[in-house]
N, C-alpha and C positions, 0 to 999 in steps of 0.2 A: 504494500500500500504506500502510495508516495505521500510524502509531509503534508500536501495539502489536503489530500483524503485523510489523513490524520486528524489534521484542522480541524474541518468540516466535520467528525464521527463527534458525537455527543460523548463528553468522560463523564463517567458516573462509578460514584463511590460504591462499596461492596454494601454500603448502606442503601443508599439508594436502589438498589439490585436483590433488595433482601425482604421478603415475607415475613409480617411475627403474628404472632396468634395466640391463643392460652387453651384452645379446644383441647379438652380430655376425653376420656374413652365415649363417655355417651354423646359428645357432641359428634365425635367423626363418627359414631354407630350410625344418627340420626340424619347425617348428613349421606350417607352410604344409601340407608335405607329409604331416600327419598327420590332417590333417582327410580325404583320402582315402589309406589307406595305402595303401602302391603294394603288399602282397599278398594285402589284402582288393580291391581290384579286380581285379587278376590272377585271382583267383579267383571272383569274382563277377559284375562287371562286363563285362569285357573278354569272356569267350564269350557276352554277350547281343547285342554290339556284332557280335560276327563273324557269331552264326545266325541273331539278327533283323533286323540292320543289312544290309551290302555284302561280308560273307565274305573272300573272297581282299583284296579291296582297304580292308581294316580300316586296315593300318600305316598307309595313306595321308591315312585319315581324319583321326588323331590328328597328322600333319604337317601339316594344313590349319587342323584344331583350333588346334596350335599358333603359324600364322602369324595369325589372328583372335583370338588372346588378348594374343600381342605389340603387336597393334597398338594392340589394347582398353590394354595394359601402360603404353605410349608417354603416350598420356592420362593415365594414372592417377600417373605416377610423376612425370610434369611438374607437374601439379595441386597435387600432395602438397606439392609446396616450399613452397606457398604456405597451407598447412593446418598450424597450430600445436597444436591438441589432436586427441587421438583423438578416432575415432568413425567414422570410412570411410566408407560407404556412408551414415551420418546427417549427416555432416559435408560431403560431397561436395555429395548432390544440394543440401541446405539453400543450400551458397553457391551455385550453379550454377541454383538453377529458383526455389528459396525456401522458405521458414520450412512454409508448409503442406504441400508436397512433401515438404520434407525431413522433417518429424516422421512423417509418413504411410512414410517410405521405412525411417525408423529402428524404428519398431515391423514394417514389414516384414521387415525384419533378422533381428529379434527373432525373431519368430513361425517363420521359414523353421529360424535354428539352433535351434531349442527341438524342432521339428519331427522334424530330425535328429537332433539326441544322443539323443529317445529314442528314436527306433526302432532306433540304433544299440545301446543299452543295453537293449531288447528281442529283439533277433537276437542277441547277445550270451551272453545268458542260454541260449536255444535251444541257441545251439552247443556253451556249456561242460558242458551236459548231456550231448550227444549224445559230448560227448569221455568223460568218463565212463564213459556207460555203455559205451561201444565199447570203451576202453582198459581201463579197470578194475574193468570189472563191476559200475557203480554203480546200482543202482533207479534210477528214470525219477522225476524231481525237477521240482518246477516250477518254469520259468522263473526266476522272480522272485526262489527263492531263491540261483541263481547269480546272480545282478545283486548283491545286497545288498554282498559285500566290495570289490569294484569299484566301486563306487559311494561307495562308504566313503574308499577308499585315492586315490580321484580326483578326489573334492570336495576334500579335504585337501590333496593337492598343490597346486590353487589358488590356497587361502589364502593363499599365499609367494609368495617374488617368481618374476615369469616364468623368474628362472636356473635354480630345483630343477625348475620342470618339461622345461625345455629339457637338462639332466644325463639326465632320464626319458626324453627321445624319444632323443638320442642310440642308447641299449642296445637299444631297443625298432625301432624303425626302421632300426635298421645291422644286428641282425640278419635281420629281413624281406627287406629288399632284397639284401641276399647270396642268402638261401636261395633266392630267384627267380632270381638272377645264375646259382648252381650248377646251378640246373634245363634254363635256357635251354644253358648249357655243353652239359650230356649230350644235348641233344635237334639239337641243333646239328653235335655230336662223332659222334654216330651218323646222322648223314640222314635223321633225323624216320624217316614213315612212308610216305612214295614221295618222300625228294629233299625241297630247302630250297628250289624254284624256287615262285614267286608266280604263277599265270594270275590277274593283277591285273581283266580287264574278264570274265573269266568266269561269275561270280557277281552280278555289281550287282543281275540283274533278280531274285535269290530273295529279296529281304527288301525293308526300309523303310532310303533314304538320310536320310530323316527321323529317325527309329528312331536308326541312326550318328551324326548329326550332335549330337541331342540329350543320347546319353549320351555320348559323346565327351566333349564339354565338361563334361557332371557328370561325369564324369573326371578333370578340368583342375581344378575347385571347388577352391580353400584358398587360391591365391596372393593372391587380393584379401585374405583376413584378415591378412596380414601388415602393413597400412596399420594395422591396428587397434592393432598393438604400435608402435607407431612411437615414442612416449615411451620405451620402455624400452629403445633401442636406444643403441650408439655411433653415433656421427654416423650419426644420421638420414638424412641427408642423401644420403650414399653408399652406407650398405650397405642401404636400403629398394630406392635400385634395380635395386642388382644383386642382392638375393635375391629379388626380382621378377620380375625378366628368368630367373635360374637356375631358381627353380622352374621356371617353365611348360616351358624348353627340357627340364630332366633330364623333368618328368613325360610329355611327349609323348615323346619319346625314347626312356625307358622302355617306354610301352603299346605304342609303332612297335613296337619289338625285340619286347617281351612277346608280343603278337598275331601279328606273323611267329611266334616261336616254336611258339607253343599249335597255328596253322594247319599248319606242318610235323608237330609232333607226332601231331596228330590225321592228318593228311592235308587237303585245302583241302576235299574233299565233307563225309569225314564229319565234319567240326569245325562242321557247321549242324547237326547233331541235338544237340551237347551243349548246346546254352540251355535243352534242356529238365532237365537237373542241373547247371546252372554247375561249382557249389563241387563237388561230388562228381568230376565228367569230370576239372578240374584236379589233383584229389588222386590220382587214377588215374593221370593219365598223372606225375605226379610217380615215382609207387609204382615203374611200366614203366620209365621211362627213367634213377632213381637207385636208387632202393630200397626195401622195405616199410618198414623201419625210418624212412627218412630223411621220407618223406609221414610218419609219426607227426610228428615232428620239426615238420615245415613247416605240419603242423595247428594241433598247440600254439600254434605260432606265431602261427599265422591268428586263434586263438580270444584269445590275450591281443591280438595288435594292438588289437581293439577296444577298449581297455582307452589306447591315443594316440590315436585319434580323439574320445573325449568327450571326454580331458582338451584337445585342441587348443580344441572345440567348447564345452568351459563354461569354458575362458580367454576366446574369444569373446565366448559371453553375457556374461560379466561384466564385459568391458570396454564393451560396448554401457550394461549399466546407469549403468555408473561416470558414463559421460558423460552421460547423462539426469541423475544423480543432480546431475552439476556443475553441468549447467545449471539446476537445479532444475525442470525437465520433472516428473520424477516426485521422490521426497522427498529432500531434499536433504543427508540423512547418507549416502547411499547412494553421493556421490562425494566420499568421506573415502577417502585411500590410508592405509594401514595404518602407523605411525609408524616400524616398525623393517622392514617387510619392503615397504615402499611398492607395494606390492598392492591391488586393489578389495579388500579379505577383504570388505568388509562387503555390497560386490554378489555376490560370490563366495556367501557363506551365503547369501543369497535365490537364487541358481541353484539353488544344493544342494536346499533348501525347496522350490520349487517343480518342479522336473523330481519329487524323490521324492515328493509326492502326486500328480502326473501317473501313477507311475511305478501307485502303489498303484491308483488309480482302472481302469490298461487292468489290471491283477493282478485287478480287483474283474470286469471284464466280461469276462476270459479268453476274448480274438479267437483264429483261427487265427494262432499268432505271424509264420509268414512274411508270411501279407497283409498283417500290422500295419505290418513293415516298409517292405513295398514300401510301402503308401499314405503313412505316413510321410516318408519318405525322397522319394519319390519328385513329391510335394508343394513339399516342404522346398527340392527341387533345380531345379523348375520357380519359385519365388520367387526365387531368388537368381538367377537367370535374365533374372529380369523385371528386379531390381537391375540387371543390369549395362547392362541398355539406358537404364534411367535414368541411369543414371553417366557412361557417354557422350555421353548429350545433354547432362547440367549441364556436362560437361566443356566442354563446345562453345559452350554460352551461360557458362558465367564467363570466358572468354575473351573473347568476344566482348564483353560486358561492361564488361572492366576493360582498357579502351582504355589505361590508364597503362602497362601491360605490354607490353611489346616483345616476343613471342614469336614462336616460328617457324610459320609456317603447317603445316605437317607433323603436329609436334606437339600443334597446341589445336584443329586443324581435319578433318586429309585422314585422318590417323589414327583419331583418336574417330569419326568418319563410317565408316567403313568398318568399323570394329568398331561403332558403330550400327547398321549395315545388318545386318551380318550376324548380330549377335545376334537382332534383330529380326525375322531370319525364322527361326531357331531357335524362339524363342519363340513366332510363329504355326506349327508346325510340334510345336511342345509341346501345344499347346492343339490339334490336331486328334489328336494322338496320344494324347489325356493317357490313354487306358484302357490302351494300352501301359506309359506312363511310372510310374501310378500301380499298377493292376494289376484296376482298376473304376472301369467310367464313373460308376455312382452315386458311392462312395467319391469320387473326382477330382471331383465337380461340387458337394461336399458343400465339402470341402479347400480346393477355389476360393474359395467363396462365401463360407468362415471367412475365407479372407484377402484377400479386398477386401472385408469387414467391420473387420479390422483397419487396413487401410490408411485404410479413412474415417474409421476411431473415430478415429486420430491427425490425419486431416488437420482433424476436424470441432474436436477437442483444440485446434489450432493454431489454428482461427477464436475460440473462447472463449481462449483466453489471448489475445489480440489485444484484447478488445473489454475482458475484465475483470481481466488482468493483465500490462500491458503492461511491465513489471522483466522477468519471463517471457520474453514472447514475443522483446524484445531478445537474451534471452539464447540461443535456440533455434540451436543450432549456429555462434554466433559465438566465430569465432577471433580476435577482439582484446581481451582483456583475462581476469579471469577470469571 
């Protein structure tokens, strides 16, 4: 770089360049578990799993979920000790495979939760309508203009440090998870709709164990972003991994209980017809087994939760920038932490900017709003998917690697392998399903091709900062200095 490109590059102190935060275990649990709220999947989720999946033997699935995300966990939280700035999944593979993988995996990142938040904040809009009109007799409104306050009141919370948002999942998230807690009670208290008993192998052969396996784990999706906060935590060091380990046990734990419940409720047959209205069956059987009033209640609910899953998801995106911004990947004010609220704001405003002209653009070409989600989301979650099998292999070679490290075989080897493996055929199992996953083969093969378009833009990124700015490419997910 000649002195005048010197000049001109913004210098910023290791302060300026630095996250702080005081989040402890339950604030990065809650911050985890709002990237999928536990009752926007109950409600959404969870009966696609039971009528398109394996039916009776659902609970079982998410226990299995469960022991492949621990294991994937084991890797991820050993690794971490040795990962001094944010960036997760960009930080990971980069030390683990390399600079061109990793830049290629961190615009992956990118793209998957960009993917998400909006379709989140498009279903969103759908719903607060539809509450509306039902409850209060409001005219049929477009979308977009329930998005707008939410959008507003969520970018902003950002802006601050990770504690005012973690204050917001608290209220937000404790009430959710009750109101399911009280449901499963009544449905429980009274013997469902023939008895609480499971005929566990009775069903496998009506659906897809593919189908199960797949949304299962986009079930499970949040706990990995918790790597992402790991600056703004107290000791790092301890409460990353047990809000690690705690997410994934409460959230499979959860969907076990949740999915037995819904199956009683319904009955184990007829709980395969309700995929064809998820959200609606759930609100039903709420309405039967508590009360009409109380399903208003638990809608409400439904419809602001979405409201902790963007903010979980553009805390995300913005920390994903931050660190592109540190490294100077992309422009280098963009990993400036905020002087008094030591926050990306400034990655933060560019989430906000670019999700709301994404936002305006689908507003502009008014798709059928469910499709938009499913392909969204549904995209979004087959990417992060692909991440995690990348994360377990770099897991496996920077160990292998960094011969100086005395590690236990368990944890840098038998572990990550095993959660390798078995992501890995989740994944080809994603890709043969994807008209499932997405909700159209066209759509899904479209969604694809954008992102391994993305993935090369960044890996092709990393070949040119290699050859023409070698300050750069040094700095591409390195954790020694700043």
């Amino acid at each position: 770089m000649t002195t005048t490109d010197a000049a001109r590059t913004p210098r910023a102190t290791s302060s300026d360049q630095k996250l702080e935060g005081k989040l402890g275990v339950g604030g990065l649990v809650l911050t985890a578990l709002a990237f999928n709220t536990p009752l926007a999947t109950m409600g959404g989720f969870v009966p696609l799993v039971i009528g398109m999946g394996v039916g009776a033997a659902t609970p079982f699935v998410y226990l299995a979920v469960m022991v492949l995300m621990l294991l994937f966990a084991v890797g991820l939280v050993h690794m971490a000790k040795h990962m001094e700035k944010p960036g997760a999944f960009y930080s990971y593979v980069t030390a683990g495979i390399g600079r061109i993988p990793g830049l290629g995996a961190g615009f992956l990142a990118l793209i998957s939760y960009f993917f998400i938040v909006v379709g989140v904040y498009v279903l969103g809009g759908y719903l607060w309508n539809n509450l509306f009109m039902t409850d209060f007799g409001t005219p049929s409104l477009p979308w977009w203009l329930w998005v707008i306050p939410g959008f507003l009141v969520v970018s902003a919370l950002t802006l601050f440090n990770i504690e005012v948002s973690g204050k917001a999942l608290v209220v937000i998230l404790g009430l959710e998870t009750v109101s399911v807690l009280i449901w499963e009670a009544f449905v429980f208290a009274k013997g469902g709709a023939h008895g609480v008993g499971l005929p566990v192998t009775a069903q496998l052969h009506t659906g897809s164990v593919g189908f199960a396996a797949l949304w299962g784990i986009g079930c499970m999706m949040g706990f990995e972003s918790i790597q992402v906060f790991r600056a703004e935590t107290r000791e790092p060091e301890r409460t990353v991994p047990r809000a690690t380990y705690l997410t994934v046990i409460f959230l499979a734990g959860f969907y076990a209980l949740g999915s037995w419940a819904y199956l009683a409720a319904f009955g184990t047959d007829a709980a395969l017809a309700t995929a064809a209205d998820p959200t609606g069956s759930f609100m039903a059987s709420v309405a039967e087994y508590v009360s009409a009033s109380y399903a208003k209640v638990v809608y409400f609910l439904l419809v602001t939760t979405g409201m902790a899953a963007t903010l979980s998801l553009q805390n995300i995106l913005a920390r994903y920038l931050f660190a592109f911004g540190r490294d100077r990947v992309l422009p280098s004010w963009l990993g400036h932490a905020h002087p008094r609220f030591r926050s990306p704001a400034r990655a933060a405003a560019v989430v906000f900017a670019v999700i709301g002209v994404s936002l305006v653009i689908i507003a502009l070409v008014d798709p059928d709003v469910v499709h938009a989600y499913s392909a969204l989301t549904g995209i979004g979650n087959i990417v992060l998917q692909i991440l995690l099998v990348l994360t377990a292999i770099s897991i496996i070679v920077y160990f292998r690697r960094r011969t100086d490290l005395q590690e236990g075989t368990w944890k840098t080897l038998i572990a990550p392998a095993l959660a390798a493996l078995g992501l890995g055929t989740v994944v080809f199992l994603d890709f043969k399903n994807r008209a499932l996953v997405v909700g159209d083969t066209t759509l899904a093969d479209i969604g694809l091709a954008v992102v391994l378009a993305v993935f090369l833009a960044g890996a092709v990124y990393a070949r040119w900062l290699r050859r023409n700015r070698a300050d750069v490419w040094e700095r591409i997910g390195n954790q020694d200095g700043a």
